[in-house]
C-alpha positions as CSV (number, residue, x, y, z in Angstrom):
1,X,-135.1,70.6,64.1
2,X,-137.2,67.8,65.2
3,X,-135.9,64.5,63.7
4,X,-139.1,61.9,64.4
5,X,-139.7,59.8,61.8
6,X,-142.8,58.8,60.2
7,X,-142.4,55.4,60.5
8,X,-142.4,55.9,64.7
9,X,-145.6,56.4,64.1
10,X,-149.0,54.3,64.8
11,X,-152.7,54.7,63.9
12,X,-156.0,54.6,66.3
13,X,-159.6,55.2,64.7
14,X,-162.9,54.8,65.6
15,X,-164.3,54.7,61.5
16,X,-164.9,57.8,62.0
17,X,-161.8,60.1,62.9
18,X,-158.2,59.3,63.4
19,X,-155.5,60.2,66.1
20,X,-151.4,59.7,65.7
21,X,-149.4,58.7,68.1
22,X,-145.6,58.5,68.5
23,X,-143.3,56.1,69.7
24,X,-142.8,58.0,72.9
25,X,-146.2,57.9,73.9
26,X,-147.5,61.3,72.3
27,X,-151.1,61.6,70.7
28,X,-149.1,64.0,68.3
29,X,-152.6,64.3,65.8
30,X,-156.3,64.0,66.6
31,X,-159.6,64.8,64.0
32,X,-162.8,64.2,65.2
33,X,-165.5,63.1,64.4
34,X,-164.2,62.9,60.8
35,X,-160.9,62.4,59.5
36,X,-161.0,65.5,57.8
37,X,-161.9,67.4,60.7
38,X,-160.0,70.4,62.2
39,X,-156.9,68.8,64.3
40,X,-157.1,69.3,67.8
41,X,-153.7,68.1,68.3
42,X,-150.9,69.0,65.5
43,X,-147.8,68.7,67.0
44,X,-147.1,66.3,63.6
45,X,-146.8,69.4,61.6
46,X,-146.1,72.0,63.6
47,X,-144.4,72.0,68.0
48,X,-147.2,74.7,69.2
49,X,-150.4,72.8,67.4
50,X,-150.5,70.8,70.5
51,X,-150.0,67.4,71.6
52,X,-151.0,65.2,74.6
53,X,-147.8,63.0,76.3
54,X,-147.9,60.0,78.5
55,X,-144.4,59.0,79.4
56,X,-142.0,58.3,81.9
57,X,-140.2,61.7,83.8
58,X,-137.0,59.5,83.6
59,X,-135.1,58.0,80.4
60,X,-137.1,54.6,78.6
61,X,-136.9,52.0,76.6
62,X,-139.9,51.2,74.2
63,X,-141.7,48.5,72.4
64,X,-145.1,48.5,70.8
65,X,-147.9,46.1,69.6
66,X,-151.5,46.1,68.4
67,X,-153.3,44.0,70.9
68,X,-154.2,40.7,68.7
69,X,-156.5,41.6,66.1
70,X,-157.6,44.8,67.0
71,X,-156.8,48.3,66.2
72,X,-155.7,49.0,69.7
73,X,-152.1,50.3,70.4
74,X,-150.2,48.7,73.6
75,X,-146.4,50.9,74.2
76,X,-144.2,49.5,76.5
77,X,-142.1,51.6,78.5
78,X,-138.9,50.2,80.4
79,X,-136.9,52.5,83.0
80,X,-134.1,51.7,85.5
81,X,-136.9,51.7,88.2
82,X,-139.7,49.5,86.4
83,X,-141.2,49.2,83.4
84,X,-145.6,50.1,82.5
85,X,-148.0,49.5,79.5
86,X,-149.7,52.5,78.0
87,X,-152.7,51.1,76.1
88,X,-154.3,53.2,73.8
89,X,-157.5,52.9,71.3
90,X,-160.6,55.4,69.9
91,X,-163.5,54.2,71.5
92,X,-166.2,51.8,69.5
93,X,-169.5,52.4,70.0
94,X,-170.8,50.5,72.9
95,X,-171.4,46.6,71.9
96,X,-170.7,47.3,68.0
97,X,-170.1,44.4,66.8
98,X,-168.7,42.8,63.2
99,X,-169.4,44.7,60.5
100,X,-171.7,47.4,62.3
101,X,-168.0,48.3,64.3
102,X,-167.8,52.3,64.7
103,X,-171.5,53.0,63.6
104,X,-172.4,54.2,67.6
105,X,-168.8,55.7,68.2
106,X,-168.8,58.2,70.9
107,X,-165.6,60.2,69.5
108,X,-163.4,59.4,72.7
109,X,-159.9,58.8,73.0
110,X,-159.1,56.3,75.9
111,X,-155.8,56.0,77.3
112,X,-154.9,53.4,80.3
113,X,-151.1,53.0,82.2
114,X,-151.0,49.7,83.5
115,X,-147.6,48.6,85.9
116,X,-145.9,45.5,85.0
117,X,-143.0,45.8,87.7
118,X,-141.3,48.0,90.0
119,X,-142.3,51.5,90.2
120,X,-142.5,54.2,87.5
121,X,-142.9,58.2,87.9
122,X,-145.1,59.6,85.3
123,X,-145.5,63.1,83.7
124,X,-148.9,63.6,81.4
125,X,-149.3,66.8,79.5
126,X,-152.4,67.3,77.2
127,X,-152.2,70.2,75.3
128,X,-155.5,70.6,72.6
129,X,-155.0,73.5,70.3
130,X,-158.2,73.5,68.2
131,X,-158.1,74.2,64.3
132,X,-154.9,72.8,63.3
133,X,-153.2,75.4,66.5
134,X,-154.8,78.3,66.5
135,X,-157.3,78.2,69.3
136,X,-155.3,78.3,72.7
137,X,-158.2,77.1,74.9
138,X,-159.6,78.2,78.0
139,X,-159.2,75.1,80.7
140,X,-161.5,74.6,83.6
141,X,-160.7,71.7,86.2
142,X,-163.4,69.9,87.6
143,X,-163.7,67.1,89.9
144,X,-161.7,64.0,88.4
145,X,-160.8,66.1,84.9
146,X,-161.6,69.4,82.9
147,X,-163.8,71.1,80.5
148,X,-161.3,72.2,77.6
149,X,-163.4,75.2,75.4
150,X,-162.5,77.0,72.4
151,X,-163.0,76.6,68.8
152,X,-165.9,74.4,67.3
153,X,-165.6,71.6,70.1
154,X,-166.0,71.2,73.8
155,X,-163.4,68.7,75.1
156,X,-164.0,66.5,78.7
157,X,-160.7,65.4,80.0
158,X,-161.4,62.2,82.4
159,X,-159.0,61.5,84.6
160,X,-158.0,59.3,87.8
161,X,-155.2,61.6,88.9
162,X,-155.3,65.0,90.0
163,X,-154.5,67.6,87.4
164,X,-152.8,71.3,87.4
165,X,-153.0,73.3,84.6
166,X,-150.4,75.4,82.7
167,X,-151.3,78.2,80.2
168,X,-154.3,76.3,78.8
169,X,-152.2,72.7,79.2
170,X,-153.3,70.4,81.8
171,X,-150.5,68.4,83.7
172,X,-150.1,65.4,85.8
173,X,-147.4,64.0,87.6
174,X,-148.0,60.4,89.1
175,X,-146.4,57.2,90.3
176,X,-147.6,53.8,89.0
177,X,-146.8,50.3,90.8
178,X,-146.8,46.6,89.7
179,X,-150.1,45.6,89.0
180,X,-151.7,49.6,89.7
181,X,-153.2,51.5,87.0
182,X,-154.3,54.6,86.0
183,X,-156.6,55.9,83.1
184,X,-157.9,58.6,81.2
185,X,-160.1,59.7,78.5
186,X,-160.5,62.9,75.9
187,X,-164.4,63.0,75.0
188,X,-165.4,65.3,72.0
189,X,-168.6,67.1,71.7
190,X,-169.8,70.2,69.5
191,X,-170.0,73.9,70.7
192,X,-174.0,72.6,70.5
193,X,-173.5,69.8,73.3
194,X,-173.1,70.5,76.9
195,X,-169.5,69.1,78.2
196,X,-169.9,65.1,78.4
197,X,-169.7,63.6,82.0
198,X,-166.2,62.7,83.1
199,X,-165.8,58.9,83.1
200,X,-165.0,57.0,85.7
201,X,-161.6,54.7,86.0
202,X,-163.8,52.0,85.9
203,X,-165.7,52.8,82.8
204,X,-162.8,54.1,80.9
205,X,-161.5,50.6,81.6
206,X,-164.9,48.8,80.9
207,X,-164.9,51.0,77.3
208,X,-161.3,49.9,76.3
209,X,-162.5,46.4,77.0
210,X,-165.1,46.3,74.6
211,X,-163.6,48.2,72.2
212,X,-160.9,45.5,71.6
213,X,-163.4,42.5,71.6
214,X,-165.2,44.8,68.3
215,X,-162.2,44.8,66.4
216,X,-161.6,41.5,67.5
217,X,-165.7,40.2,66.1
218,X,-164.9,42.5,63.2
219,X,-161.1,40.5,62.4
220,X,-163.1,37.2,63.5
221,X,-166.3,37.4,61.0
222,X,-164.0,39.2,58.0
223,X,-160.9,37.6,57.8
224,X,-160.5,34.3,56.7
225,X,-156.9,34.7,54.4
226,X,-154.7,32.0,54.8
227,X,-151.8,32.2,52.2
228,X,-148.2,33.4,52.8
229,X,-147.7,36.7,54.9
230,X,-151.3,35.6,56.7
231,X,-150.6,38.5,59.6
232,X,-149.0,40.9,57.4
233,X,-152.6,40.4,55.0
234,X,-155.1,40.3,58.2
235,X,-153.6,43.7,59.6
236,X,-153.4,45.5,56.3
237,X,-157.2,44.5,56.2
238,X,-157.4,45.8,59.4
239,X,-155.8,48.9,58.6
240,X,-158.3,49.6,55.3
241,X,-161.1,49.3,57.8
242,X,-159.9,52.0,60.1
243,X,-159.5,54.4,57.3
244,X,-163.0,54.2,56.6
245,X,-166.1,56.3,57.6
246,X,-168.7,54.1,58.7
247,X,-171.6,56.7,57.7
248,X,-171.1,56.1,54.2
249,X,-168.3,53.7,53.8
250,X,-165.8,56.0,51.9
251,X,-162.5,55.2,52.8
252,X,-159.7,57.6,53.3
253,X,-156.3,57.6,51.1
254,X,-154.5,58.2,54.7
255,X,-154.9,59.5,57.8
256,X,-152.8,62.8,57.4
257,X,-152.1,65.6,55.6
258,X,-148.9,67.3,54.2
259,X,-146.1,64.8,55.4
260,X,-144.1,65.1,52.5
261,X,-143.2,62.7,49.7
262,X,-139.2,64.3,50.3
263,X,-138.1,65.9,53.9
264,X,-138.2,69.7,53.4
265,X,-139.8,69.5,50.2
266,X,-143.1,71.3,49.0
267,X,-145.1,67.8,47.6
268,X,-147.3,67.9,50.8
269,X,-150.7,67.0,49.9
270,X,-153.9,66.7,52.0
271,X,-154.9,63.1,51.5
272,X,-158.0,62.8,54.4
273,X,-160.3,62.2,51.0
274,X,-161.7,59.5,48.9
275,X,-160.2,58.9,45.2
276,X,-162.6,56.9,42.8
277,X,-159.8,55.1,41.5
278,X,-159.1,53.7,45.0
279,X,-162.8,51.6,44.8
280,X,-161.0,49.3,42.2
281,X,-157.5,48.7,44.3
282,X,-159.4,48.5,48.0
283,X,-162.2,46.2,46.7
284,X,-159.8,43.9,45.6
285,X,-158.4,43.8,48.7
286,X,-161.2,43.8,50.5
287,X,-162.7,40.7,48.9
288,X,-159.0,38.8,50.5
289,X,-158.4,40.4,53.3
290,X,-162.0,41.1,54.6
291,X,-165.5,40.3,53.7
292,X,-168.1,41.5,50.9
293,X,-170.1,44.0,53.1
294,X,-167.1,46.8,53.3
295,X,-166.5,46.7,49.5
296,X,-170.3,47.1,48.5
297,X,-170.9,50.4,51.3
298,X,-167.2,51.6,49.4
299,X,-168.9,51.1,46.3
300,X,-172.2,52.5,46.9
301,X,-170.2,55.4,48.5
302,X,-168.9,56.0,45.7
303,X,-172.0,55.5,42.6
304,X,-173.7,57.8,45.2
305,X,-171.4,60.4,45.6
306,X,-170.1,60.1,42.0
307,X,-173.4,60.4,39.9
308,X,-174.7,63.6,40.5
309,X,-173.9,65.8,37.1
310,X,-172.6,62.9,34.9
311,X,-176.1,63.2,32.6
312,X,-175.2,67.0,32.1
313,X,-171.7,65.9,30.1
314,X,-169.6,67.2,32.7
315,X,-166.5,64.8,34.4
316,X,-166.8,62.6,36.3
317,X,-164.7,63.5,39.6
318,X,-161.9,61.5,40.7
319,X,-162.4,62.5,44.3
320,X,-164.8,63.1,47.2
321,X,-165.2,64.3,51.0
322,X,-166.2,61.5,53.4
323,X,-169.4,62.2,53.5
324,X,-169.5,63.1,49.9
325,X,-168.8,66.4,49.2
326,X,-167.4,67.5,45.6
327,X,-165.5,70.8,46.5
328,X,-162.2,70.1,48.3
329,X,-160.8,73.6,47.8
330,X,-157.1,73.6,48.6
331,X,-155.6,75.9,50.8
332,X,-152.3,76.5,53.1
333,X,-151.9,77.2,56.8
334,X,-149.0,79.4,56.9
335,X,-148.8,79.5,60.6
336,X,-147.9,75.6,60.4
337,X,-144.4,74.7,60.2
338,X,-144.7,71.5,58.8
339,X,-143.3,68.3,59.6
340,X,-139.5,68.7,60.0
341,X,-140.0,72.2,58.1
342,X,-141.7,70.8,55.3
343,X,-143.8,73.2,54.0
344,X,-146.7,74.1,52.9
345,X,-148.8,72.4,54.8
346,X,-152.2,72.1,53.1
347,X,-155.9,71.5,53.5
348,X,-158.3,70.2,51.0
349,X,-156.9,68.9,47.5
350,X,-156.7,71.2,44.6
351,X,-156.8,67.5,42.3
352,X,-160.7,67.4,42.9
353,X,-161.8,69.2,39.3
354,X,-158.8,67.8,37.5
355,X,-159.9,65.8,34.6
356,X,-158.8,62.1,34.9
357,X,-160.2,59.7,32.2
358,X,-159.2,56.5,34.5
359,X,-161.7,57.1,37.3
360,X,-164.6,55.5,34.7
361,X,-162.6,52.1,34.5
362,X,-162.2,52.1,38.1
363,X,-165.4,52.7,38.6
364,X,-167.0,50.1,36.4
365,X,-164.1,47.9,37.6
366,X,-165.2,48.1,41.0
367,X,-169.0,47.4,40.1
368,X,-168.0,44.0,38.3
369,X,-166.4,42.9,41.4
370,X,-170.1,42.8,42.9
371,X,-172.1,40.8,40.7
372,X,-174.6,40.2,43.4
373,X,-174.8,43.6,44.0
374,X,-175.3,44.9,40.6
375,X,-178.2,42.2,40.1
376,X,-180.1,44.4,42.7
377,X,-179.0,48.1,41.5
378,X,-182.0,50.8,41.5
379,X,-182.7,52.4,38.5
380,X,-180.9,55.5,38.9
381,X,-177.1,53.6,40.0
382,X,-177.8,51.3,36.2
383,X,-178.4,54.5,34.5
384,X,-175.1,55.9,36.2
385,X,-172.7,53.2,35.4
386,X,-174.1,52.9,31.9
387,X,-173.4,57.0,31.3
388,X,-169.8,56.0,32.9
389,X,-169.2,53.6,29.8
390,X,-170.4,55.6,27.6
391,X,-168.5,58.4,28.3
392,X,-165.3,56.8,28.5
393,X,-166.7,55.4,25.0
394,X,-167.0,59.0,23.4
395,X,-164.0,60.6,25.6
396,X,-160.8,58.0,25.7
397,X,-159.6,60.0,22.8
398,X,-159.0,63.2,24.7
399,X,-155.8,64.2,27.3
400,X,-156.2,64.4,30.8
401,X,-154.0,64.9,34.4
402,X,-153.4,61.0,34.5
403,X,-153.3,59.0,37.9
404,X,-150.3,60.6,39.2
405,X,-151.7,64.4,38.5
406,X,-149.1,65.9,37.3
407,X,-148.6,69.8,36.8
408,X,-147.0,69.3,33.8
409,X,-150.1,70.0,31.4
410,X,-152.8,67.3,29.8
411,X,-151.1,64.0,28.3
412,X,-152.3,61.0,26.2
413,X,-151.8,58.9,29.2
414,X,-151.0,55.1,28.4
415,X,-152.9,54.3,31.6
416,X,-155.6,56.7,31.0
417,X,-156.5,54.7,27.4
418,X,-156.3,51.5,29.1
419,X,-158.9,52.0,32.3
420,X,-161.3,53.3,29.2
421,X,-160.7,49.9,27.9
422,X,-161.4,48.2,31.1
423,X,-164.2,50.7,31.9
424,X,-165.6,49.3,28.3
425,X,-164.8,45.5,29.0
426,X,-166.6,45.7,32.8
427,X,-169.6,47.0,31.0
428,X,-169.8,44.5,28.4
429,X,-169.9,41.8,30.9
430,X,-172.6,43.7,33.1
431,X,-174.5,44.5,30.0
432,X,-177.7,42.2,31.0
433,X,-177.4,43.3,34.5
434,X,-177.7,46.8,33.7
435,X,-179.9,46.4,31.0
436,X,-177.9,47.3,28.6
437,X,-177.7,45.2,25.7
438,X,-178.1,47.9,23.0
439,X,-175.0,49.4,24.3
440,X,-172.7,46.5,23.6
441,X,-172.1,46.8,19.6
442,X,-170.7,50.2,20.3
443,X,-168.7,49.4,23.2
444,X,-167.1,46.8,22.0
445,X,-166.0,48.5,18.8
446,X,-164.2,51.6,20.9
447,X,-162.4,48.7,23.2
448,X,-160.6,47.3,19.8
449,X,-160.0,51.0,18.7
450,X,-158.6,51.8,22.3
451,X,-156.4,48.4,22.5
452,X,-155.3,49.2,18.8
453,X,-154.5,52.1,19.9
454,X,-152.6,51.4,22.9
455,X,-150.6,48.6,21.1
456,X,-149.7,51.0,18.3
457,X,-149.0,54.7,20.4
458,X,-148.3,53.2,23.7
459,X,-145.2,50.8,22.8
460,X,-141.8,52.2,22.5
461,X,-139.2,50.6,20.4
462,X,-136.5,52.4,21.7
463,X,-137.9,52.3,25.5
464,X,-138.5,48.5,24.8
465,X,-142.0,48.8,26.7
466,X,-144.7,50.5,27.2
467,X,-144.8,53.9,28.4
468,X,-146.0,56.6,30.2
469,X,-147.7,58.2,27.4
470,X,-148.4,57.6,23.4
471,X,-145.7,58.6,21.6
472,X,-143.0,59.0,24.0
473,X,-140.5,56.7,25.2
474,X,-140.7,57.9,29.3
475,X,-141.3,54.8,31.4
476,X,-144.0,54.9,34.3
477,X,-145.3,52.2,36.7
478,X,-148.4,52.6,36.2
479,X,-148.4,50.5,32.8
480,X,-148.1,47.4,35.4
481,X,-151.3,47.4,35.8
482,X,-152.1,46.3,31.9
483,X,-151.6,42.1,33.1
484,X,-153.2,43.2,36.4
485,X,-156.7,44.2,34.9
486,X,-156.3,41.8,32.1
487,X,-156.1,43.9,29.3
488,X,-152.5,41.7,28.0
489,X,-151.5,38.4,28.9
490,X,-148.9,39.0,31.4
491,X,-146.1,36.1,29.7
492,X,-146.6,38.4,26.6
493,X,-143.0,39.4,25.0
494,X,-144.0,42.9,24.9
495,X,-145.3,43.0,28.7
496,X,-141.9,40.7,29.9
497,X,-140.1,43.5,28.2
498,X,-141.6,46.0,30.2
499,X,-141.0,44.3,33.3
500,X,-137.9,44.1,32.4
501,X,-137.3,47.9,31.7
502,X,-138.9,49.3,35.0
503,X,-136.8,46.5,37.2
504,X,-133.5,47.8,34.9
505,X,-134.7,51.6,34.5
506,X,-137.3,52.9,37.3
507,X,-135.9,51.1,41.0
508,X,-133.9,52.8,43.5
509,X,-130.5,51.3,45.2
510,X,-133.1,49.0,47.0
511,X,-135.2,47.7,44.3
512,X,-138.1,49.5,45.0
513,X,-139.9,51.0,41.8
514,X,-140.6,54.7,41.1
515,X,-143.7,55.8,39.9
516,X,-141.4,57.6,37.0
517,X,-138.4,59.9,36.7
518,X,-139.3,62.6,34.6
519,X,-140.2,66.6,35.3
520,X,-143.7,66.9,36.3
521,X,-144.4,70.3,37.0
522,X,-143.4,70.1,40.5
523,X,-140.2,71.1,42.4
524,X,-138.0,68.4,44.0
525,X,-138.0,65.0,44.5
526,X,-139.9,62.2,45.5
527,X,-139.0,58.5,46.9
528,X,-139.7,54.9,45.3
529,X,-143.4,54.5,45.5
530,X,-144.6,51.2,47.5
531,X,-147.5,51.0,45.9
532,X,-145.6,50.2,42.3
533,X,-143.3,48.2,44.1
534,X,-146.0,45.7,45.1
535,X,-148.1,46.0,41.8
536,X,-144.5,44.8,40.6
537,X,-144.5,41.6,42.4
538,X,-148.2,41.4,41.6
539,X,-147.7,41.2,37.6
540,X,-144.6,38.6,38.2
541,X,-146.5,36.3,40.3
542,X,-149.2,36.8,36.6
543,X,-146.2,35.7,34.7
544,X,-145.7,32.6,36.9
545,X,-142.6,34.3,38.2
546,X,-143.8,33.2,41.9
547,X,-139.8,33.3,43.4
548,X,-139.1,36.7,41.6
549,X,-142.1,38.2,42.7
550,X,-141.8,36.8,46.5
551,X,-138.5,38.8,46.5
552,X,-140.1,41.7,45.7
553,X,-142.7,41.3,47.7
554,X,-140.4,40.8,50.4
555,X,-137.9,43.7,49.4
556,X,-141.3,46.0,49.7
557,X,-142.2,44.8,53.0
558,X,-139.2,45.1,55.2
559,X,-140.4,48.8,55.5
560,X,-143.6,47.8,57.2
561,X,-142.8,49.7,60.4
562,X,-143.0,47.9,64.0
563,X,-146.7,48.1,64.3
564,X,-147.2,47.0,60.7
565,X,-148.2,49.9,58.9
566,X,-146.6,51.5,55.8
567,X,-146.1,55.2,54.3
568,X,-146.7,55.9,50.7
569,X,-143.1,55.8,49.7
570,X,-139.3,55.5,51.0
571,X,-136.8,57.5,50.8
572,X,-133.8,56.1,48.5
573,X,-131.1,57.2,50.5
574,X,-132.0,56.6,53.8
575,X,-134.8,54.3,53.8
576,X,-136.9,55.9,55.8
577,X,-141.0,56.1,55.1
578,X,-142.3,59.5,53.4
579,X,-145.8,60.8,52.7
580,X,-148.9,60.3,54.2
581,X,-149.8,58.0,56.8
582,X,-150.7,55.6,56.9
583,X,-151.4,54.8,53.1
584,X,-154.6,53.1,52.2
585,X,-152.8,52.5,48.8
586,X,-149.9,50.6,50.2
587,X,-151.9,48.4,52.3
588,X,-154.1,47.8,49.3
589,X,-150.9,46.8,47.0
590,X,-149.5,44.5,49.9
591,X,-152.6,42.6,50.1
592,X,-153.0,41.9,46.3
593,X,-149.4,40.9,45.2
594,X,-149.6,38.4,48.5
595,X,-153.3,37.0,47.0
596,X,-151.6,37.1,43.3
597,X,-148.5,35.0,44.9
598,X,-150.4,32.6,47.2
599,X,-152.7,32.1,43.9
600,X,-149.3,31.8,41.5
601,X,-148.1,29.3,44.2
602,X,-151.3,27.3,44.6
């Protein structure tokens, strides 16, 4: 069985797409132009899907690094002989610049092996195997690469070697010196296009350049951060920005699909999509860790994508395709193996019709964040977010799925009733803004009923907190975020108590926090969820509780993996990172509770 580990792995994207790559120099996953696209290499989830290796023939040493402020992946091998640099990095469009990085990008992969001393045999091996594996390809060398054709996309292999091919697998064998270099590119096109031109050494090497000086204007003009964990901050903002989709600014919930929350287990879930609820979490990060232009194309992603059919009564959805689309049907692809025999593996999200009363808080949440923004809304987006209040007015008294979807049936979710109160507070402080003064009597009067309500059927006595759900006594992390959107006074008894419970009740051996431990309708376990670990350290910086929280903080982030980048949970026993990769969520809870503790500490 293969036995890599999530956390080997590393991130490239252009804003539009995303590739994979492992720590022994294997593009192991690759969707372009979108990150939801067919994969053209799936050796993550499956050993036939393909892959495309650039490694030593002889046994290595490696280390890794993102080149300084960029999104561009440098892997160091060392051999008995010598040792070379494999940089990699999707291509930026040519001179983007700031915050216009990925809206010209050419959907190219670039790869460049650069000797640092002695001398190094080389064996590359690209093996594309469209549509997540099934297309075996038909190969055609040409002079300085090959046309790779099957499936929806025409592939142009550059390269300045020369190349065999191998049952639709094209194979190189070199030698690389101190100070000699040798590069190659992978250049996407549809069925549509004719094959791209093969790129020169020189122009591969001329792209790569100017790739890493965008990220680098994009890190330069967005980041100005200067608290505690300052790197750890600057890349996770960094990281937000490469899962988004620079057409319409939705950002991605990770980069994967289907590596599961426990190994061998069936929680594998396609998570290339957009939650609503995520516009609230990244925009708070965004305003610390980058700059106010990605959070209003999020939100304006999102108020576009989100409005159509609110006016007719139905839901509001919780979740959308990059470029907008509202049916995510979920399927499996039964000829995948899945990562370490982890199956399903699946494609699209059956969550997208759920019904999920939270998404309006998050929504309006995310709007009051922009208050320059909303001063300048059209018509339409005012009569949108004033619907959103209003229905989360006339339906906080019904059950939904909650934020973690259960299977488990409809709930009075505690966290459910509280984002209707915050989608009711947002509005009431917007009210002028979106012209909406008559509406304020009302909402106010549901926001008391909801907060009586949440006081009197979301407390436990016997839990000593509050819980998951009104009238139980199951405890669930997602009541940390009652201080967090301001909803209780986080030195409040009753919310110290809760703290309390879920650091006594809902952590693993390595005090990380669990979303919660009860049945939910799906077979087998899941690890400690990083994302409630750092809202954890986020409501105790609140308290004034700077120390305790900076030890959580810190308890979170020793799983940040060498290249800085974090799973959605760990497992409990082994520490290892599970589920998708990487999260946007995590990055989003690690920039938050850092702001909440450098503002604690200040």
């Amino acid at each position: 069985m293969d036995t890599r580990a999530i956390g080997d792995l590393a991130l490239l994207s252009d804003c539009h797409g995303a590739a994979i790559v492992d720590r022994a120099g294997s593009i192991v996953w690759l969707c372009l132009p979108r990150f939801d696209s067919p994969a053209v290499f799936g050796r993550l989830l499956d050993p036939a899907a393909g892959e495309w290796s650039i490694t030593p023939s002889d046994e290595f040493e490696v280390t890794r690094r993102y080149l300084d402020a960029t999104m561009v992946l440098e892997t160091t091998f060392r051999t008995a002989t010598g040792s070379v640099v494999l940089t990699d990095a999707l291509a930026l469009g040519d001179g983007d610049r700031g915050h216009d990085i990925g809206s010209g990008s050419p959907h190219v992969v670039l790869r460049q092996v650069r000797g640092l001393s002695g001398s190094v045999t080389m064996l590359m091996r690209c093996a594309p195997r469209p549509e997540y594996g099934l297309v075996r390809p038909l190969v055609a060398l040409v002079e300085h690469g090959a046309n790779v054709m099957g499936g929806p996309d025409v592939l142009t292999l550059s390269a300045s070697v020369p190349l065999g091919v191998e049952r639709s697998t094209v194979t190189a064998a070199f030698t690389i010196d101190a100070g000699s270099s040798t590069s190659f590119a992978l250049h996407r096109r549809s069925r549509s296009q004719s094959p791209a031109s093969v790129m020169s050494s020189g122009e591969i090497s001329r792209r790569l350049d100017d790739t890493i000086e965008g990220w680098r204007s994009w890190s330069g003009d967005h980041q100005s951060y200067q608290g505690p964990w300052r790197d750890l901050v600057h890349h996770s903002g960094r990281v937000l920005q490469a899962l988004t989709y620079q057409p319409t600014g939705a950002i991605v919930a990770a980069a994967t699909t289907s590596l599961p929350e426990a190994i061998g287990g069936n929680r594998n879930w396609d998570y290339r999509y957009t939650w609503v609820r995520d516009a609230s979490f990244t925009l708070d990060a965004l305003w610390v860790a980058a700059c106010p232009h990605e959070a209003n194309g999020f939100f304006s992603f999102i108020s576009r994508s989100a409005a159509a059919g609110l006016d007719d009564g139905s839901d509001l959805q919780i979740m959308f395709g990059v470029g907008g689309e509202h049916d995510l049907a979920e399927r499996e692809l039964a000829h995948l193996a899945g990562w370490r025999d982890s199956r399903p593996v699946r494609v699209g999200n059956g969550a997208w019709n759920q019904k999920q009363l939270d998404v309006y808080g998050e929504l309006l949440a995310a709007a009051a964040r922009l208050p320059h923004v909303i001063d300048r809304l059209d018509e339409p987006t005012r009569h949108f977010l004033v619907c959103c209040a209003d229905a989360a007015a006339a339906r906080w008294t019904e059950t939904d799925q909650g934020i973690w979807e259960v299977r488990t049936g409809p709930a009075h979710f505690t966290y459910s009733k509280l984002m209707c109160w915050v989608a009711l507070d947002r509005a009431i402080s917007m009210a002028a803004a979106l012209r909406a003064e008559s509406h304020v009597a009302r909402w106010e009067l549901v926001r008391s009923e909801i907060a009586e309500a949440i006081e009197r059927d979301g407390w436990s006595d016997r839990a000593g907190a509050y819980t998951q759900s009104f009238g139980s006594h199951v405890l669930d992390a997602s009541v940390l975020m009652m201080p967090i959107v301001g909803f209780i006074d986080p030195r409040h008894p009753r919310m110290l108590a809760t703290l309390e419970a879920i650091e006594r009740s809902l952590t693993d051996v390595r005090g990380l926090v669990y979303r919660y431990l009860e049945p939910d309708g799906l077979e087998g376990d899941e690890g400690s969820f990083l994302l409630c670990t750092f809202w954890l350290a986020q409501a105790r910086a609140l308290a004034g509780e700077v120390e305790h929280a900076t030890e959580i903080f810190e308890r979170a982030v020793r799983y940040v993996n060498d290249v800085g980048l974090l799973a959605e949970e760990v497992d409990a026993r082994t520490g290892e990172l599970l589920g998708n990769f990487p999260q946007a969520f995590s990055h989003i809870g690690l920039v938050n509770a850092a702001w909440a503790i450098s503002q604690a500490r200040g």
